[in-house]
C-alpha positions in Angstrom: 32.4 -2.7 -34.1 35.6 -3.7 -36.3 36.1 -7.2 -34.3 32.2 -8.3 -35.1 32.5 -7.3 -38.6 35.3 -9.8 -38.7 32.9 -12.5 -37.3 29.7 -11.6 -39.4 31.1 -11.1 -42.7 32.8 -14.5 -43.6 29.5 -16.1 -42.0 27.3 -14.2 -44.2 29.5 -15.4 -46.9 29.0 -18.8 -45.9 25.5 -18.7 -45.4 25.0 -16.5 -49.3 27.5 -19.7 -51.0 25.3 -22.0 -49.2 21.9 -21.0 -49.9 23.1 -19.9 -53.3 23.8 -24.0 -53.7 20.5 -24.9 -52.3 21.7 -26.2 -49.2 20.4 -24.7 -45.3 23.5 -22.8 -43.9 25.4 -23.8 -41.2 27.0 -21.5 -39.1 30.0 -22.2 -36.0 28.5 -22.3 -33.2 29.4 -19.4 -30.4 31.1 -20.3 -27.3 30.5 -17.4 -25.2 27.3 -15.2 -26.0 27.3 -11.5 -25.4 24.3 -11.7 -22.6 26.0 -14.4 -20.8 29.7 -12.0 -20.6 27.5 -9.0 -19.8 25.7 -11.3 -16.7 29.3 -12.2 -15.4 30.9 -8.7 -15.8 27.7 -7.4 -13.7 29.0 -10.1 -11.0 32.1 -8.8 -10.7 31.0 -5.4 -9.7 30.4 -6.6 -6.4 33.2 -9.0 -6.8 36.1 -8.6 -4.2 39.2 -8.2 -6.5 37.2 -5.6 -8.1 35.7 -4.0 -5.0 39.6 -3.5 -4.2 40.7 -1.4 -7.0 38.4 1.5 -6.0 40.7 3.1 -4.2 43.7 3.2 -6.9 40.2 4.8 -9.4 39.2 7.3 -6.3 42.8 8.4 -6.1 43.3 8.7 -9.8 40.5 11.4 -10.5 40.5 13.1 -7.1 44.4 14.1 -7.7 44.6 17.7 -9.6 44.7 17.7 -13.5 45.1 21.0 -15.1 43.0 22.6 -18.0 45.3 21.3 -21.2 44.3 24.6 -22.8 45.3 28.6 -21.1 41.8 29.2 -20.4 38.3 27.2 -20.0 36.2 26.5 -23.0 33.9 29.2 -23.7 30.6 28.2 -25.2 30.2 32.0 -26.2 33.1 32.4 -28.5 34.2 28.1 -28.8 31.2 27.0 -31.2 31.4 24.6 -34.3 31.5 27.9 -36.5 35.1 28.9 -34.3 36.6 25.4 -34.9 39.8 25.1 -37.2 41.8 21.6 -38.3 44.9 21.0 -38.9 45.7 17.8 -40.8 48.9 16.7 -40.7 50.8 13.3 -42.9 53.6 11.5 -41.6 55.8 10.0 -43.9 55.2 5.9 -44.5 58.9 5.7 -42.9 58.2 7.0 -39.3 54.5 5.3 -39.5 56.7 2.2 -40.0 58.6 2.2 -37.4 56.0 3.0 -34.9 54.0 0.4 -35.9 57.1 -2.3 -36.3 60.6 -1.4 -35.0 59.5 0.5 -31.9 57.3 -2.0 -30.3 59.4 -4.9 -31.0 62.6 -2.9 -29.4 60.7 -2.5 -26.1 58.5 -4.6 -25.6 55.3 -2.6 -26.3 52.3 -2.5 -28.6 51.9 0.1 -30.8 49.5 2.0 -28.3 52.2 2.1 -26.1 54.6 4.5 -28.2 51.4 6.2 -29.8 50.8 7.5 -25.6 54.1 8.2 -25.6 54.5 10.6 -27.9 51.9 12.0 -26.7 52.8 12.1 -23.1 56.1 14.4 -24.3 54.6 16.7 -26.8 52.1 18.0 -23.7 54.4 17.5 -21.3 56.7 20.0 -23.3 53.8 22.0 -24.3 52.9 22.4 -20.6 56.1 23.4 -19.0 56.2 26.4 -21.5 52.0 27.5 -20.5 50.6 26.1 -17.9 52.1 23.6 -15.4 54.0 20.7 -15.4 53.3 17.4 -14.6 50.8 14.3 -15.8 47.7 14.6 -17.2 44.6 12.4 -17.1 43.9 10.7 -21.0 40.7 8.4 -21.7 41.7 5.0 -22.8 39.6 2.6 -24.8 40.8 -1.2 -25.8 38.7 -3.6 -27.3 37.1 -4.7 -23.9 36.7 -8.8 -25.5 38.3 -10.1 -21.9 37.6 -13.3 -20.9 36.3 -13.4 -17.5 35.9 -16.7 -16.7 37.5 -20.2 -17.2 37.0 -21.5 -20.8 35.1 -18.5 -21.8 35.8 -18.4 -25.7 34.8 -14.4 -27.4 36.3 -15.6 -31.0 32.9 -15.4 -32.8 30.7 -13.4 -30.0 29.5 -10.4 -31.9 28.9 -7.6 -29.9 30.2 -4.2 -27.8 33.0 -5.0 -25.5 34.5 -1.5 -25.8 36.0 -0.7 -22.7 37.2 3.8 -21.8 39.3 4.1 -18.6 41.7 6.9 -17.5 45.0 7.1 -17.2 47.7 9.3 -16.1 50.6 9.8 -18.5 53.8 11.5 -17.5 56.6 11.8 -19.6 59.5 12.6 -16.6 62.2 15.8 -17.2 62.8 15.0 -20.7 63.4 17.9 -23.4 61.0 17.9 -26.4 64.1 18.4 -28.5 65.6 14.9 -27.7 62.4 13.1 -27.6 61.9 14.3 -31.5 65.5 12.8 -32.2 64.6 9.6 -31.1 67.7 8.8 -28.9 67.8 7.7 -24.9 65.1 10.4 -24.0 62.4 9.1 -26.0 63.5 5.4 -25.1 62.8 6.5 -21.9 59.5 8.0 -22.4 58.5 5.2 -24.1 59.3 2.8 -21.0 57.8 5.3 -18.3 54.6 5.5 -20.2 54.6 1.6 -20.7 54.7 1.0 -16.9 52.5 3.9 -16.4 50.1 1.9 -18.6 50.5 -1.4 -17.2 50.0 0.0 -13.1 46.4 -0.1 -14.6 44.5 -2.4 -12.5 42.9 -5.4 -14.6 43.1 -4.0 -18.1 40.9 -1.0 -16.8 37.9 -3.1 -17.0 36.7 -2.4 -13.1 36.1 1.1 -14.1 33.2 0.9 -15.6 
């Protein structure tokens, strides 16, 4: 993954300039290895903090989410050979400000406003086809969570990836403010933000 790219390539770096000068390369030493995270998140499974947020997961993906699309896939006519894409470039400007301005003037990380926007382009798509109303989005982070006191993941090389769901709803805004940028998509942006952060423990006791 990107993080343990970070981590290998300077040591193989170190450990080429080394050997390439003779000398037995020495590497940092790791902190936290990958089995020993994996044994403690398999003991919190049956932890009780963890235990606890099963309801708040039970409720989440028993409650009804509508098909996105007007009708179900259909394997007969939806096949690789029906698929079309549409690429799309936004302007350095507005990529800018999403990844800078926007963030900083609400507190959020750039995921934040990237759910955001799209929290109100379905929300608007939906109230004009199918229903309104939140839908349920997969969310994966970079899952390198330290689970225990002193546990140290700067140089553990390994698969932390962590997907959990979550339910985005934009509110009563119109589409047509949102894409101004004014109060509405402030507004969208905070709403999806605390949406977000109702997550119990970073998403982590899903799975």
């Amino acid at each position: 993954d990107t993080v343990s790219w970070q981590i290998l390539l300077p040591d193989l770096e170190r450990a080429y300039a080394a050997l390439a000068d003779g000398h037995r390369p020495v590497l940092d030493p790791v902190a936290t290895p990958f089995r020993q995270w994996a044994c403690e998140v398999a003991a919190q499974a049956t932890d009780a903090r963890r235990t606890g947020e099963l309801s708040y997961w039970t409720r989440l993906l028993s409650a009804r989410d509508p098909l996105l699309t007007l009708e179900p896939v259909d394997p007969d006519r939806d096949t690789e050979a029906t698929v079309r894409r549409v690429s799309v470039e936004v302007p350095s400007q507005v990529t800018s400000a999403l990844l800078t301005a926007v963030p900083t003037a609400f507190h959020a990380g750039v995921d934040d406003v990237l759910l955001a926007g799209l929290a109100a382009a379905v929300g608007e798509w939906r109230v004009a086809t199918v229903a309104a109303g939140g839908f349920l989005v997969d969310v994966e982070g970079h899952g390198r969570v330290p689970l225990s006191a002193g546990a140290d993941l700067s140089r553990t090389v390994g698969w932390f990836t962590g997907i959990h769901p979550v339910k985005l709803n934009a509110g009563a805004v119109r589409g047509t403010e949102v894409r101004e940028g004014g109060p509405a998509a402030g507004r969208v942006v905070k709403r999806v933000k605390e949406q977000l952060r109702d997550v119990p423990g970073d998403g982590l006791g899903y799975g």
